[in-house]
Jmol script that loads the backbone (N, CA, C; Angstrom):
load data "model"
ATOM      1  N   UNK A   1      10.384  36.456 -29.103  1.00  0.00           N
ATOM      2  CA  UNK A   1      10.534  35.015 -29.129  1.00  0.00           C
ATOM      3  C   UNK A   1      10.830  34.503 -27.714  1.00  0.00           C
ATOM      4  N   UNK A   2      10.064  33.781 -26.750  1.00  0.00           N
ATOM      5  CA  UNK A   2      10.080  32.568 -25.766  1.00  0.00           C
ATOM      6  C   UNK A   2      11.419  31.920 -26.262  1.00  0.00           C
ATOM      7  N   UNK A   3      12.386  31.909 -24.759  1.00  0.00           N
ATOM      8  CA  UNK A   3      12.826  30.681 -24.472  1.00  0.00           C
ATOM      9  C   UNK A   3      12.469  29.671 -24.009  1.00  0.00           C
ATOM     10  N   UNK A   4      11.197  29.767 -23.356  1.00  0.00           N
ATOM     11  CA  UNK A   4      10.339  28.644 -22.719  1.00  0.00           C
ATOM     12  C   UNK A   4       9.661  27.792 -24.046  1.00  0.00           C
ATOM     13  N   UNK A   5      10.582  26.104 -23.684  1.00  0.00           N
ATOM     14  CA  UNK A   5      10.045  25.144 -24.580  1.00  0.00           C
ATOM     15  C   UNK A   5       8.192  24.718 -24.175  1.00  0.00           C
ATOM     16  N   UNK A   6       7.297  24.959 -25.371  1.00  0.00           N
ATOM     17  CA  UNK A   6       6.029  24.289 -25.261  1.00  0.00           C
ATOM     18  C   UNK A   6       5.902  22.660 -24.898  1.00  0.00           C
ATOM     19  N   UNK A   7       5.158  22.193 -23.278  1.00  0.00           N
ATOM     20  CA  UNK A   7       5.041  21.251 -22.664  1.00  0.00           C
ATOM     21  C   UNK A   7       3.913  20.656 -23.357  1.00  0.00           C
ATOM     22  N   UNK A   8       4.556  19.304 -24.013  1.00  0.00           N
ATOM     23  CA  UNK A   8       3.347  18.712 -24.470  1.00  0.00           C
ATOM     24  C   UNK A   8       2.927  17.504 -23.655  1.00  0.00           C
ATOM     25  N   UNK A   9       1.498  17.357 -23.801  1.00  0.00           N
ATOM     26  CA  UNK A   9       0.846  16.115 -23.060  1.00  0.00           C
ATOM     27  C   UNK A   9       1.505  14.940 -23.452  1.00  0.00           C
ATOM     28  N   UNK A  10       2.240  13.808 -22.272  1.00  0.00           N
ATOM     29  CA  UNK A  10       2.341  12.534 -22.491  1.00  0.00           C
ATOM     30  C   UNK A  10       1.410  11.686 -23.083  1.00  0.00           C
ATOM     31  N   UNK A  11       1.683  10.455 -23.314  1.00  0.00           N
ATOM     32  CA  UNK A  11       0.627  10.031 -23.697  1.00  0.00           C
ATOM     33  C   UNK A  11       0.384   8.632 -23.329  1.00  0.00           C
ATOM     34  N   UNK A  12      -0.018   7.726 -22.445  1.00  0.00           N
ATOM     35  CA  UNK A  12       0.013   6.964 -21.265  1.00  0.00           C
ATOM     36  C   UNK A  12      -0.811   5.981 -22.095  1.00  0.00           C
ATOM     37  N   UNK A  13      -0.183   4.664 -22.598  1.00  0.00           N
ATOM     38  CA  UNK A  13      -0.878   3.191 -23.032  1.00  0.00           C
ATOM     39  C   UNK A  13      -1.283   2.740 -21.699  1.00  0.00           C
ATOM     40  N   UNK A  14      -2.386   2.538 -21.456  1.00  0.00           N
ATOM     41  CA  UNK A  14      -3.175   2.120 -20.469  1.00  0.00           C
ATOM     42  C   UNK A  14      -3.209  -0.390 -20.472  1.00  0.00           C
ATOM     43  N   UNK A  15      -2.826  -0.950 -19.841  1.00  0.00           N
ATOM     44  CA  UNK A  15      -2.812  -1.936 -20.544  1.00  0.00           C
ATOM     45  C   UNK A  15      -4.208  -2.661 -19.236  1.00  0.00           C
ATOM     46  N   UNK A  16      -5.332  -2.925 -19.781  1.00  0.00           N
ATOM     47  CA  UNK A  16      -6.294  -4.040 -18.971  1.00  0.00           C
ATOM     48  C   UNK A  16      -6.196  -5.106 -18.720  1.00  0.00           C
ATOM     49  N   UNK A  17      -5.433  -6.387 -17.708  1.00  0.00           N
ATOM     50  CA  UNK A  17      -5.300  -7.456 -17.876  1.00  0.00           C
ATOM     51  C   UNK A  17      -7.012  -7.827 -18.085  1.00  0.00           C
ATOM     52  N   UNK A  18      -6.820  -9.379 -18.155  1.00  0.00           N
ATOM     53  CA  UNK A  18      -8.487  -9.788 -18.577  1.00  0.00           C
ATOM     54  C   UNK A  18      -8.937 -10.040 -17.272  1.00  0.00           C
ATOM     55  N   UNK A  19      -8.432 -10.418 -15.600  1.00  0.00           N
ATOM     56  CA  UNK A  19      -8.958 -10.652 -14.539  1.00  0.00           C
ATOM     57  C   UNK A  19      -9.271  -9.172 -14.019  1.00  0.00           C
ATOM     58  N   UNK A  20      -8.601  -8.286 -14.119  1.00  0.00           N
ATOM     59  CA  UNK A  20      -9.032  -6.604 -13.909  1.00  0.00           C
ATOM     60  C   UNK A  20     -10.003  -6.260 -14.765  1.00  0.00           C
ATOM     61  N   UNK A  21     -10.211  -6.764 -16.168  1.00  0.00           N
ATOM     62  CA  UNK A  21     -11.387  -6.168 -16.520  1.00  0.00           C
ATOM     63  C   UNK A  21     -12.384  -6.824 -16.398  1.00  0.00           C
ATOM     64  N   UNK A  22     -12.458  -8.146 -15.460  1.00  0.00           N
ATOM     65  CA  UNK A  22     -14.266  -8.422 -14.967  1.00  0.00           C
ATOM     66  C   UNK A  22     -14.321  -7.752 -13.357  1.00  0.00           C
ATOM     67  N   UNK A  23     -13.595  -7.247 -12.648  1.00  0.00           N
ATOM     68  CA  UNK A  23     -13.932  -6.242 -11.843  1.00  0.00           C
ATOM     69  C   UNK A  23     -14.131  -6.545 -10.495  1.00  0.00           C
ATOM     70  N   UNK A  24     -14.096  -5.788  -9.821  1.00  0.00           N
ATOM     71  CA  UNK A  24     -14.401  -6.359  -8.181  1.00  0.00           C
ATOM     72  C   UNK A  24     -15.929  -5.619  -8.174  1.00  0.00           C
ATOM     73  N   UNK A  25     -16.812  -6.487  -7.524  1.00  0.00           N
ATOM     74  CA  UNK A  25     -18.425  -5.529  -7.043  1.00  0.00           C
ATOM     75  C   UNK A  25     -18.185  -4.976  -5.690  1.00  0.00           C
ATOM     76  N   UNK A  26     -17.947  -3.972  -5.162  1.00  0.00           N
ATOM     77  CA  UNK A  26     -18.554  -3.137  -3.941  1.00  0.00           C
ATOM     78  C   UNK A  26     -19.354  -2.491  -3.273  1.00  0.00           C
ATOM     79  N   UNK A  27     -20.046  -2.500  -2.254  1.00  0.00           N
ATOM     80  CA  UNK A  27     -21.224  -1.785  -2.007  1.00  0.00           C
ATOM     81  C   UNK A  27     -20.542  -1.344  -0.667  1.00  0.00           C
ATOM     82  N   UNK A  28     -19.086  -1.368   0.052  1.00  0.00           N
ATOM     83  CA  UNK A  28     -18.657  -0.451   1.183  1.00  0.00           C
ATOM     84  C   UNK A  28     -17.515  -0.159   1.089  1.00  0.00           C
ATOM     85  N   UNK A  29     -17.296   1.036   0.876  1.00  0.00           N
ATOM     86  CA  UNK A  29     -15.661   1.035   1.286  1.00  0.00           C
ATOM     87  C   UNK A  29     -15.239   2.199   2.657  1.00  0.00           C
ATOM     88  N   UNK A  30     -14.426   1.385   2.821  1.00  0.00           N
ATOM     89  CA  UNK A  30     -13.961   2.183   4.094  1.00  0.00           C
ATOM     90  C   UNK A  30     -12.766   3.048   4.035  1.00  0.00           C
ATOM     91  N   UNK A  31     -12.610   4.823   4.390  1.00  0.00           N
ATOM     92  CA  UNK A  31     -11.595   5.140   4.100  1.00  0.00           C
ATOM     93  C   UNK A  31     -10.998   5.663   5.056  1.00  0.00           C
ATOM     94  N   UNK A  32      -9.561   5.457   4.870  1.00  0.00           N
ATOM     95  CA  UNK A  32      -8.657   5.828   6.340  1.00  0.00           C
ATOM     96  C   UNK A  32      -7.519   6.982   5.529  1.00  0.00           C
ATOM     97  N   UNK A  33      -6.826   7.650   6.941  1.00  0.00           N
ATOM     98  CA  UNK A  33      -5.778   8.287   6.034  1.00  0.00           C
ATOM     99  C   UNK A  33      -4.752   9.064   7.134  1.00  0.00           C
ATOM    100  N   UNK A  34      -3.612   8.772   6.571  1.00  0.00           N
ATOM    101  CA  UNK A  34      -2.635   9.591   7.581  1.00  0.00           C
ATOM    102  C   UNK A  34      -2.241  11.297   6.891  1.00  0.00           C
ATOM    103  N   UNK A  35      -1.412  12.126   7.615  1.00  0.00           N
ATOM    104  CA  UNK A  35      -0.695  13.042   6.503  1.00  0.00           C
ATOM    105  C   UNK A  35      -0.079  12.546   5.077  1.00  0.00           C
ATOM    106  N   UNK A  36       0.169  11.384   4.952  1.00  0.00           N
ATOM    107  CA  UNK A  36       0.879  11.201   3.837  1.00  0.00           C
ATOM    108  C   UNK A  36       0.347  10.245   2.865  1.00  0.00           C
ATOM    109  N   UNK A  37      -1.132   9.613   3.355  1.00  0.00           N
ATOM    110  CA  UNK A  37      -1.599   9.096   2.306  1.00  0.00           C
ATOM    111  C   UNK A  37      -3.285   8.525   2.673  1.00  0.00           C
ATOM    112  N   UNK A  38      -4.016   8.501   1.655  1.00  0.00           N
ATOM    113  CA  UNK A  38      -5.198   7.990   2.007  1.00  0.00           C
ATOM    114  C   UNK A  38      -5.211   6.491   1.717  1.00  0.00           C
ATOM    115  N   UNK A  39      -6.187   5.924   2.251  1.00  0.00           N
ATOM    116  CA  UNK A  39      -6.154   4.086   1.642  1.00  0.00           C
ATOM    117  C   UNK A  39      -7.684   4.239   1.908  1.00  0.00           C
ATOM    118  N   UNK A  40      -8.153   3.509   0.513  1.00  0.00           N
ATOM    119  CA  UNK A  40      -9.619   3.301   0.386  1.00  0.00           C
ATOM    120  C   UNK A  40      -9.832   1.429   0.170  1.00  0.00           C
ATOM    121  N   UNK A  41     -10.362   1.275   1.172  1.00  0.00           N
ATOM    122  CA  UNK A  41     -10.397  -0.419   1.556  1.00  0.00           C
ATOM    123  C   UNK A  41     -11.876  -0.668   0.593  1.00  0.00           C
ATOM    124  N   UNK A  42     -12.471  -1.758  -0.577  1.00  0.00           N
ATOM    125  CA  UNK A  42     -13.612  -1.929  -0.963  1.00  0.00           C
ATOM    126  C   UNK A  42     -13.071  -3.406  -0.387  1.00  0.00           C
ATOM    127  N   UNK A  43     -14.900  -3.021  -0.027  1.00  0.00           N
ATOM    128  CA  UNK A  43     -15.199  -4.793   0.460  1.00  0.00           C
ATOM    129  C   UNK A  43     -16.826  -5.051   0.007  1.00  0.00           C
ATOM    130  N   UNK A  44     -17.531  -6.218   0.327  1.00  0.00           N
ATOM    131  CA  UNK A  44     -18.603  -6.220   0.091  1.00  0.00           C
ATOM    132  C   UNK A  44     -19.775  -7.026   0.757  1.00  0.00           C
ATOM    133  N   UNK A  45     -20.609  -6.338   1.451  1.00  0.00           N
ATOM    134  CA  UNK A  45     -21.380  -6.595   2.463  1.00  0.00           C
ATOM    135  C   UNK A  45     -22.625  -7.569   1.911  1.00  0.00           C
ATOM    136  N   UNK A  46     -22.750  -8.757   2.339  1.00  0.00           N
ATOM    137  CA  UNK A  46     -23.721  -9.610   1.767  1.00  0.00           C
ATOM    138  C   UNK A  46     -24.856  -9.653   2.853  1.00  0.00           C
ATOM    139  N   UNK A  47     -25.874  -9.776   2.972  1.00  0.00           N
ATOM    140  CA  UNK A  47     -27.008  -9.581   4.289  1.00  0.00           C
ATOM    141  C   UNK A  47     -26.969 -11.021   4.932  1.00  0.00           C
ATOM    142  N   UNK A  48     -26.890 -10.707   6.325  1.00  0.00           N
ATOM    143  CA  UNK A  48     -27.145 -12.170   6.950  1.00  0.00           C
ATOM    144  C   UNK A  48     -25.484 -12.269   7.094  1.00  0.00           C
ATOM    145  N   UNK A  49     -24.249 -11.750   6.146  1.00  0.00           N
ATOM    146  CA  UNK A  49     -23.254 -12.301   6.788  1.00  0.00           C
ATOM    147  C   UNK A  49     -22.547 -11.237   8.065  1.00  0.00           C
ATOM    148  N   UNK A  50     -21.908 -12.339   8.795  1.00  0.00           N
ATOM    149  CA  UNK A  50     -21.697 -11.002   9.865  1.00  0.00           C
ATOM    150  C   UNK A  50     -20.261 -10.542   9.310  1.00  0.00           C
ATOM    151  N   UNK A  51     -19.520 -11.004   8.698  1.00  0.00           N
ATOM    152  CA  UNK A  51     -18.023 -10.342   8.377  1.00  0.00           C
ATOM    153  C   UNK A  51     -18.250 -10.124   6.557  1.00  0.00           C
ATOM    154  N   UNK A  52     -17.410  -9.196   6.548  1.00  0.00           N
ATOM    155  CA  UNK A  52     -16.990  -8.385   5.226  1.00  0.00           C
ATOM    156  C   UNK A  52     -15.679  -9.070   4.505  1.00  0.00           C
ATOM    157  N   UNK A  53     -15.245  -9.315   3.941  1.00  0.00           N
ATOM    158  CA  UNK A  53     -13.753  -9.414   3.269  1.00  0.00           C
ATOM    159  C   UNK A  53     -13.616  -8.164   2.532  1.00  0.00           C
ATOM    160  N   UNK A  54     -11.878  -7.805   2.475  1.00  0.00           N
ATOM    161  CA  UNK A  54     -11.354  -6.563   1.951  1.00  0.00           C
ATOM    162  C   UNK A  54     -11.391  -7.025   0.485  1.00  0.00           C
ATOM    163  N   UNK A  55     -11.517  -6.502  -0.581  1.00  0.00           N
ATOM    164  CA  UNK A  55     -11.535  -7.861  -1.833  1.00  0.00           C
ATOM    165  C   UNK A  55     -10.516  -6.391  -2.578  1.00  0.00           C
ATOM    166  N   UNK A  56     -10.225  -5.231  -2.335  1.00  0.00           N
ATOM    167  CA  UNK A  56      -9.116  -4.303  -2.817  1.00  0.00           C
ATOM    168  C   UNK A  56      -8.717  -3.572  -2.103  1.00  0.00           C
ATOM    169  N   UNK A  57      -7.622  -2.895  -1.958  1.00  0.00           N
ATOM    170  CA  UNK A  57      -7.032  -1.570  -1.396  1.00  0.00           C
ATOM    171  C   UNK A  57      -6.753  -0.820  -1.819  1.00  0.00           C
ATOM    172  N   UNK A  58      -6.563   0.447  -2.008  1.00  0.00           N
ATOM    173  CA  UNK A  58      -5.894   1.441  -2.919  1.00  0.00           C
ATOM    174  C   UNK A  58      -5.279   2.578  -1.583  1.00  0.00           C
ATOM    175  N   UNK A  59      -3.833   2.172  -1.838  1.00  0.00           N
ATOM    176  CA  UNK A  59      -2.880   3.736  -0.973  1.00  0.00           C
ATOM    177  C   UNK A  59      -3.001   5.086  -2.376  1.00  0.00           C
ATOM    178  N   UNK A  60      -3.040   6.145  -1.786  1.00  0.00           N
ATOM    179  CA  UNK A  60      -2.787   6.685  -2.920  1.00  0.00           C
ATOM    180  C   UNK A  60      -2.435   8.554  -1.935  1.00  0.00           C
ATOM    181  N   UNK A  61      -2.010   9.155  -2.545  1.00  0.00           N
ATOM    182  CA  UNK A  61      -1.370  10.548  -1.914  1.00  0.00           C
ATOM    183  C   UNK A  61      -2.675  10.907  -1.998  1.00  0.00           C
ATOM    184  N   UNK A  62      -2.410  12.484  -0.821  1.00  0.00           N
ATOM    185  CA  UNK A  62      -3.860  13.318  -0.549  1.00  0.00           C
ATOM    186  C   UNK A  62      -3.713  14.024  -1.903  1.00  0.00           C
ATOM    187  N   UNK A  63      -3.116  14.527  -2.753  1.00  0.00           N
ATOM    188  CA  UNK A  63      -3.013  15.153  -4.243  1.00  0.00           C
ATOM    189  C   UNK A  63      -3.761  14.135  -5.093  1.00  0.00           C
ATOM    190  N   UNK A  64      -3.614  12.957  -4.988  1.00  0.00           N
ATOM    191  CA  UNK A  64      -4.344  11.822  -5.663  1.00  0.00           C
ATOM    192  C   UNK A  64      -6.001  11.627  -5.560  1.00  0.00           C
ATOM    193  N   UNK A  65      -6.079  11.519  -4.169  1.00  0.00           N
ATOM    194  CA  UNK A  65      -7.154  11.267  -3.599  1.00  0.00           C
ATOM    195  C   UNK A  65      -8.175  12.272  -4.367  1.00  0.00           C
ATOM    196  N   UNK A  66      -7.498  13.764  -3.996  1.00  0.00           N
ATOM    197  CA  UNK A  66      -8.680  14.687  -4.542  1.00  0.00           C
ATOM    198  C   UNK A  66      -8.748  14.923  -5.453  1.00  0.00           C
ATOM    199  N   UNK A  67      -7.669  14.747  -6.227  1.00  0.00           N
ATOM    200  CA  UNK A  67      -8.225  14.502  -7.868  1.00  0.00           C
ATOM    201  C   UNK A  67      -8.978  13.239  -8.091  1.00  0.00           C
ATOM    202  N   UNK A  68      -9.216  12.221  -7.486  1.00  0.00           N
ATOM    203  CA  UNK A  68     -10.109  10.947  -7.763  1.00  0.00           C
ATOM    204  C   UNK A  68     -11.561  11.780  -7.207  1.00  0.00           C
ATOM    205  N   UNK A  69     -11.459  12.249  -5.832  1.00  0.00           N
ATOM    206  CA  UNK A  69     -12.919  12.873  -5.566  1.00  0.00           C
ATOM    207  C   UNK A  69     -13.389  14.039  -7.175  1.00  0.00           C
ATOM    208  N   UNK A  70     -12.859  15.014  -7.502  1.00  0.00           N
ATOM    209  CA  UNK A  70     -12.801  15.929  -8.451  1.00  0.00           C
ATOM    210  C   UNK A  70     -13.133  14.891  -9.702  1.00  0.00           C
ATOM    211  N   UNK A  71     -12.918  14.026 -10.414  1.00  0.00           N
ATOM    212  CA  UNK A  71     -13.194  13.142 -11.442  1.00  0.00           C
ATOM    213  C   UNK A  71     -14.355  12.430 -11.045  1.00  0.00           C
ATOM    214  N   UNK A  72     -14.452  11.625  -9.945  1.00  0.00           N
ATOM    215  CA  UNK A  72     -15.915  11.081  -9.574  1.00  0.00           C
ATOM    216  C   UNK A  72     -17.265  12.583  -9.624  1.00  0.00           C
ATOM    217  N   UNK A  73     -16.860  13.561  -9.177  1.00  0.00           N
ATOM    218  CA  UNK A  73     -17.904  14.236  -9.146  1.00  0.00           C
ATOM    219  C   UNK A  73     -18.269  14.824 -10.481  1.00  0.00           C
ATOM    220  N   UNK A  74     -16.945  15.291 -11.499  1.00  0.00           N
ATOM    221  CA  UNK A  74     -17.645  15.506 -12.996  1.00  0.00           C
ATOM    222  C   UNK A  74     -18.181  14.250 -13.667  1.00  0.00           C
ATOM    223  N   UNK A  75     -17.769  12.767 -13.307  1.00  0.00           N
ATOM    224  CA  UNK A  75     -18.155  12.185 -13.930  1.00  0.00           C
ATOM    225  C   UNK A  75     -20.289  11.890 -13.689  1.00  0.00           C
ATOM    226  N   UNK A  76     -20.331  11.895 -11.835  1.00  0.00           N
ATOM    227  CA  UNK A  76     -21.291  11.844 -11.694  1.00  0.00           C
ATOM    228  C   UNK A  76     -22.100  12.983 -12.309  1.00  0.00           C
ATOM    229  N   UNK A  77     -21.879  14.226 -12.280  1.00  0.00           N
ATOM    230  CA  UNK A  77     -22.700  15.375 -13.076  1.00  0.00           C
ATOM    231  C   UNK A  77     -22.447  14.833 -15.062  1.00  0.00           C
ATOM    232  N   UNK A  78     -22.317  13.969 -15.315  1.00  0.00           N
ATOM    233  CA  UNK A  78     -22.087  13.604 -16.677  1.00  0.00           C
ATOM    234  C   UNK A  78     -23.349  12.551 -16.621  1.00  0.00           C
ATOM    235  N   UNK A  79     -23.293  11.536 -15.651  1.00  0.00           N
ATOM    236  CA  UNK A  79     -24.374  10.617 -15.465  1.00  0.00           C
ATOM    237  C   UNK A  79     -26.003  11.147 -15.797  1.00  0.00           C
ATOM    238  N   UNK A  80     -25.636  12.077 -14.365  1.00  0.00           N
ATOM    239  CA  UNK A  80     -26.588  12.634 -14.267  1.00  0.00           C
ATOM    240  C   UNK A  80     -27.331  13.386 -15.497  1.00  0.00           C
ATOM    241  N   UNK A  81     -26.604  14.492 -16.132  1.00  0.00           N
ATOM    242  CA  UNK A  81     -27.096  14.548 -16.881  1.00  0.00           C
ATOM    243  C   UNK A  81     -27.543  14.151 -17.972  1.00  0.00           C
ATOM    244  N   UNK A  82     -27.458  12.719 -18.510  1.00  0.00           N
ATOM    245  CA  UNK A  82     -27.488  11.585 -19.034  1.00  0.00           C
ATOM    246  C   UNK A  82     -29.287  10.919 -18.596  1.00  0.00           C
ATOM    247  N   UNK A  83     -28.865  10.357 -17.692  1.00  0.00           N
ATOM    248  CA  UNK A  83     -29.884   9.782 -17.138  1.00  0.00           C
ATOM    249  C   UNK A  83     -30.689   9.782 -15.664  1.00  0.00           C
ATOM    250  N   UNK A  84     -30.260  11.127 -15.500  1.00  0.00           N
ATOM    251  CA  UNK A  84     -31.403  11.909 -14.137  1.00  0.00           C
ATOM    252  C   UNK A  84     -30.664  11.517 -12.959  1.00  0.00           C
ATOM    253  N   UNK A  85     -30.809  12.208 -12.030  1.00  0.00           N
ATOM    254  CA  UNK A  85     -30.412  12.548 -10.849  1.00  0.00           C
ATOM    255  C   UNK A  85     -29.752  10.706 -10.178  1.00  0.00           C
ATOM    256  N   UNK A  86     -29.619  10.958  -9.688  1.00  0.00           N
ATOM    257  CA  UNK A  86     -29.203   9.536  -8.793  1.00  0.00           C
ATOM    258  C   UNK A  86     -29.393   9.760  -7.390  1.00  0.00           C
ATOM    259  N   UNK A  87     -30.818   8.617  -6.785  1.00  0.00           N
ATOM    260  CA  UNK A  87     -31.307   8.714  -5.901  1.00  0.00           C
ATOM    261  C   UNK A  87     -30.291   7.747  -4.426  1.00  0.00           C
ATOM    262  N   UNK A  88     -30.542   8.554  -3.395  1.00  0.00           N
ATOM    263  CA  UNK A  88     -29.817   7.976  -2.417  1.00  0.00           C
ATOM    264  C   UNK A  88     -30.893   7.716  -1.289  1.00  0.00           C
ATOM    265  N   UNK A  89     -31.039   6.400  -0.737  1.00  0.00           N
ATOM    266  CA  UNK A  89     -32.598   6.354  -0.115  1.00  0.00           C
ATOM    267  C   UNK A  89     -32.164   7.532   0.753  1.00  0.00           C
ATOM    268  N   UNK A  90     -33.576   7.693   1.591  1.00  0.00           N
ATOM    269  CA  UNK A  90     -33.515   8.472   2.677  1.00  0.00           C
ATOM    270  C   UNK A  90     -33.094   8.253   3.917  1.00  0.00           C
ATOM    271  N   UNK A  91     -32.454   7.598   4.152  1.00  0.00           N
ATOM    272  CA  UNK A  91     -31.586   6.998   5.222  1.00  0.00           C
ATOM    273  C   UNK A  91     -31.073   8.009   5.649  1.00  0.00           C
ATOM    274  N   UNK A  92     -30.814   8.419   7.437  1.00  0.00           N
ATOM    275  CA  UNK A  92     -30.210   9.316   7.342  1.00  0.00           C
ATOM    276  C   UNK A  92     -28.689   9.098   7.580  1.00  0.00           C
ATOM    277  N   UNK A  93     -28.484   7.672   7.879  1.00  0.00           N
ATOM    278  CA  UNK A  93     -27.096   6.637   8.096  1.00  0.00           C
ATOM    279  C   UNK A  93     -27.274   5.581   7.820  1.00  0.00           C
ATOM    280  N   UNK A  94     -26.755   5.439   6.059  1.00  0.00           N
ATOM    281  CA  UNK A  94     -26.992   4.087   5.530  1.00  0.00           C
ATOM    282  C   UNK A  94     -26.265   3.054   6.446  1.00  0.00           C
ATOM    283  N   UNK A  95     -26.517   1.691   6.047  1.00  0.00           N
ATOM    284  CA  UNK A  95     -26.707   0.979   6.970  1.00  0.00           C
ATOM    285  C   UNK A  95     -25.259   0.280   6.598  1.00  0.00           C
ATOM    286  N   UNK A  96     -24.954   0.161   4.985  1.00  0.00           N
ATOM    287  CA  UNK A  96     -23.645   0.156   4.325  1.00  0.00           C
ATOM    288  C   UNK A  96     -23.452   0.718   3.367  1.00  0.00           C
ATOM    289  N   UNK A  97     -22.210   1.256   3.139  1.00  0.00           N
ATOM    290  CA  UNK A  97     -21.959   2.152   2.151  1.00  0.00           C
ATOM    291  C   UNK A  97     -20.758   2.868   1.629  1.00  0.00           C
ATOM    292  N   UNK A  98     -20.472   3.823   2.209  1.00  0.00           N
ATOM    293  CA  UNK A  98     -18.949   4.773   2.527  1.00  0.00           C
ATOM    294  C   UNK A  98     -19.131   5.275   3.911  1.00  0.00           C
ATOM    295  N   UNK A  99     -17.664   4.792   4.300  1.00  0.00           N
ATOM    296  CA  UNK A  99     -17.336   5.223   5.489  1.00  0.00           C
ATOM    297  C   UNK A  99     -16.267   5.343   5.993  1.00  0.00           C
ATOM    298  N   UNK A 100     -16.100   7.003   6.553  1.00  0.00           N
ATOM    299  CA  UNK A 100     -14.696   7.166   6.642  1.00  0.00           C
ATOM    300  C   UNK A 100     -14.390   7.133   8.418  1.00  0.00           C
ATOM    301  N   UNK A 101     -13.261   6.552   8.604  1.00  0.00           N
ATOM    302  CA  UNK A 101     -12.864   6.191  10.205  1.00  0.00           C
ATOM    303  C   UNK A 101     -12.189   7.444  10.874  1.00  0.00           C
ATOM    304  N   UNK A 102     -12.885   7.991  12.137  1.00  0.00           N
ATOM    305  CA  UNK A 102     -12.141   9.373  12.960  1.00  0.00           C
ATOM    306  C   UNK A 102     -10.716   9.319  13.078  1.00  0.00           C
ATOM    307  N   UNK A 103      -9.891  10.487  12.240  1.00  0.00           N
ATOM    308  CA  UNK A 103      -8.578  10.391  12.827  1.00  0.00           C
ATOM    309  C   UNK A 103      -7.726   9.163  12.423  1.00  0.00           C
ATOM    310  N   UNK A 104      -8.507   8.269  11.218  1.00  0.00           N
ATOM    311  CA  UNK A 104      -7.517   7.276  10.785  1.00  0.00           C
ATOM    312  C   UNK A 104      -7.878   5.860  11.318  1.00  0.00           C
ATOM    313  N   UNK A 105      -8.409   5.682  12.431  1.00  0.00           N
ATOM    314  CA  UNK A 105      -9.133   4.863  13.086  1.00  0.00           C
ATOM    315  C   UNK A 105      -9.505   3.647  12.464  1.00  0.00           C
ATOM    316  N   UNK A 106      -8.992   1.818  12.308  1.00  0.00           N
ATOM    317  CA  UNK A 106      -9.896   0.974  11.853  1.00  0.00           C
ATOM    318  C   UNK A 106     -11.755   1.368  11.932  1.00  0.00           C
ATOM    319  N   UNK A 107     -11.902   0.808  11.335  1.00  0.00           N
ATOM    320  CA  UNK A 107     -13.805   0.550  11.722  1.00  0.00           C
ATOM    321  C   UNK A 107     -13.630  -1.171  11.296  1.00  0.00           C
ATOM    322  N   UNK A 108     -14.041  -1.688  12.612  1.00  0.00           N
ATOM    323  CA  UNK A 108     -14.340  -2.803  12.365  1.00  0.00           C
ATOM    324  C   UNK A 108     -15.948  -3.029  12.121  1.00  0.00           C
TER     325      UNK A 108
END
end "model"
wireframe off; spacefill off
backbone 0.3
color backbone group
């Protein structure tokens, strides 16, 4: 017989306000990051304008971060296998998109 008590899963009520669930649209985000945390800036690039607005931020720990990379990538292999590959033009440096700054660095 275990003295070790069995750890059961929490169970986390998630609550959606109604302005969070119509969503922000992004097509760039920019990501920066020190030792102690990453921040992923979405903004959204309209053609013809010359400035961007930040329209979210997210700080979040490097333990965080890569579990968000690790969930985006099973989710994309879920897509995918769903409804076929997901094409990325051939660009070899999109023009906007994701982009991460050297060493933490703004990118203006």
């Amino acid at each position: 017989m275990s003295s070790e008590k069995e750890v059961k899963p929490q169970q986390i009520s998630i609550e959606l306000g109604e302005k969070e669930a119509e969503g922000i649209y992004s097509n760039l985000a920019i990501i920066t990051h020190s030792p102690a945390e990453f921040i992923i800036d979405f903004t959204r690039v309209v053609p013809g304008a010359p400035k961007a607005k930040v329209h979210a931020r997210i700080i979040t720990t490097p333990q965080h971060a890569k579990m968000l990379l690790k969930a985006l990538e099973e989710n994309i292999e879920k897509f995918e296998s769903k409804f076929g590959e997901i094409k990325i033009d051939g660009q070899a440096q999109p023009q906007f998109g994701f982009a991460t700054s050297p060493k933490g660095e703004k990118i203006n």
